[in-house]
C-alpha positions, 0 to 999 in steps of 0.5 A: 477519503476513499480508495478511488480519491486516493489514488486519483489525487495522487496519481494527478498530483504527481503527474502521471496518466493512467498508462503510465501507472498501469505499465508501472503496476503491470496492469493495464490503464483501464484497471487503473480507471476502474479502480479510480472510479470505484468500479473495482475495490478489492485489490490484490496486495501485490497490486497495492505495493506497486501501485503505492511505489507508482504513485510514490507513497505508500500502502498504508497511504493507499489503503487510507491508513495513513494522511499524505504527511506518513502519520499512521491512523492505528484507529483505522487499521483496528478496524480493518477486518481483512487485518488479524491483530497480529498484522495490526500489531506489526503495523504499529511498531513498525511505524514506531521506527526510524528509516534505518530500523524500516530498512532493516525490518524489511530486509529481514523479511525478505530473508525470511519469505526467502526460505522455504520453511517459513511460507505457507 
């Protein structure tokens, strides 16, 4: 399914209109539109995370990466070009972990882009 199904279904699927989605993600309903049309492709990733908390699921479900039911296609992800090995690498594993290993990754992570040291 492509990006622009995705997020169409989803956001029906959980009832929501394309302002309310928009005033969530901090666009406006007309970006919302356009992505579910096609006519925008590129998404920033910010953008994505928001819109994956919006529609209540997540990025790798948004990003076609993963079905409705949270399984992970690895396969997909390998071929992404806009993903370095690495990221695919941390991807995997951190699919591998249970609710309290994710939250605790993330915190971690958000400890780290915390400090200055470590961001580009």
């Amino acid at each position: 399914m492509e990006l622009k199904d995705l997020i169409k279904n989803r956001r029906v699927a959980i009832g929501k209109t394309l302002e309310q989605v928009g005033k969530e993600v901090g666009v406006t309903k007309t970006t919302v539109l356009r992505w579910e049309s096609g006519e925008i492709v590129d998404m920033r990733r910010d953008k994505i995370s928001a819109l994956a908390v919006s529609l209540e699921t997540t990025p790798a479900y948004i990003m076609g990466w993963e079905d409705g039911e949270g399984n992970l296609d690895v396969g997909l992800i390998e071929h992404d070009t806009r993903l370095s090995p690495d990221e695919v690498d941390l991807i995997a594993k951190y699919k591998q972990l249970n609710g309290v290993g994710k939250a605790y990754v993330r915190d971690m992570l958000d400890m780290v882009v915390a400090t200055d040291k470590y961001i580009k």
